[in-house]
C-alpha positions in Angstrom: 97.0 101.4 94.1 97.1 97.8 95.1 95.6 95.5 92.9 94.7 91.4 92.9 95.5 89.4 90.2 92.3 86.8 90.5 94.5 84.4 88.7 96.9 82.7 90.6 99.6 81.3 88.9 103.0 79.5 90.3 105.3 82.1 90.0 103.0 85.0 89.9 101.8 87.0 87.4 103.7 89.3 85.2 102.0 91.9 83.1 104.0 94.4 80.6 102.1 97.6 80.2 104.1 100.9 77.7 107.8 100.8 79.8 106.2 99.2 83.6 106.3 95.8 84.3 104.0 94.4 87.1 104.7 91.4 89.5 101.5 90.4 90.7 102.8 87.7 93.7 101.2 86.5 97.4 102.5 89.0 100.0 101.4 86.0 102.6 102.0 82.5 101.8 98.5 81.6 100.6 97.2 84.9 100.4 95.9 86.8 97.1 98.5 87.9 94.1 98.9 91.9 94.4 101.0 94.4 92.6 101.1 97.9 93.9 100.3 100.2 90.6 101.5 104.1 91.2 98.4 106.0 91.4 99.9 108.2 88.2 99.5 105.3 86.3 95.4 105.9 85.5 95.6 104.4 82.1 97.5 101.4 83.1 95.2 100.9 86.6 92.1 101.1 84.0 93.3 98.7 81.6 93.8 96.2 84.6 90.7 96.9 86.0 88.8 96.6 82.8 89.9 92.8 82.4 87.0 91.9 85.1 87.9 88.2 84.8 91.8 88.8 85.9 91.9 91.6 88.2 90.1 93.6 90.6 90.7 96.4 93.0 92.2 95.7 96.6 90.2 97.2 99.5 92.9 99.5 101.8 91.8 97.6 104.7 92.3 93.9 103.4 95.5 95.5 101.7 96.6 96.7 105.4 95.8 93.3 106.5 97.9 91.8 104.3 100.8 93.5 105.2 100.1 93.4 108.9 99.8 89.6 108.6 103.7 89.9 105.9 105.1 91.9 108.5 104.1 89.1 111.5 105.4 86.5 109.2 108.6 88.1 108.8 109.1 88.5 112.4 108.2 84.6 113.3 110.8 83.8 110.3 113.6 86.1 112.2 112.5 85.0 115.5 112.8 81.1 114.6 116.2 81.9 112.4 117.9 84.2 116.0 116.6 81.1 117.9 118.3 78.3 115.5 121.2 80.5 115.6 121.2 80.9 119.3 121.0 77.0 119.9 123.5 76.2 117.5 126.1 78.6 119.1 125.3 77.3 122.5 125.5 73.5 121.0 129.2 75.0 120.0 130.0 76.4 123.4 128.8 72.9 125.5 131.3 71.0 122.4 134.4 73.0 123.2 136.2 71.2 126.2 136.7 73.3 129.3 140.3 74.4 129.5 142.9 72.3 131.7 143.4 73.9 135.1 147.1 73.8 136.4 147.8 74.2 139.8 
């Protein structure tokens, strides 16, 4: 179950519940702090939930948005890295002088 940390701190939100430890971070720059809580975790899910001021339950479709809009930022940051890669090989290739021709 995904769940919103209201509370956004710098480098997330970390919560210790029994043995599980929760990570509650922005899955889109600027977007809300979530943590995905196993369902078989009722007790732990409740005791978040109860804490009105810190956290509150994500809706599946603004969850599904969320990961729609990680997985399109993960594909611009590939897309920009092949590019930069791309133009840095061909700045290599129009460096290297043409070999001599003999006759």
């Amino acid at each position: 179950m995904i769940i919103e940390s209201i509370i956004k701190r710098a480098e997330g939100t970390i919560v210790m519940l029994g043995d599980m430890v929760y990570h509650f971070v922005e899955e889109v720059t600027g977007g809300p702090h979530v943590c995905d809580v196993p369902d078989d975790e009722t007790d732990h899910i409740q005791t978040l939930l109860a804490i009105k001021e810190g956290y509150r339950l994500v809706k599946p479709a603004k969850a599904a948005a969320n990961k729609k809009a990680q997985a399109n930022n993960d594909a611009a940051e590939k897309a920009a890295a092949d590019a930069a890669e791309k133009a840095a090989a061909d700045a290599a290739a129009a460096a290297k002088p043409a070999p001599a021709k003999t006759a």
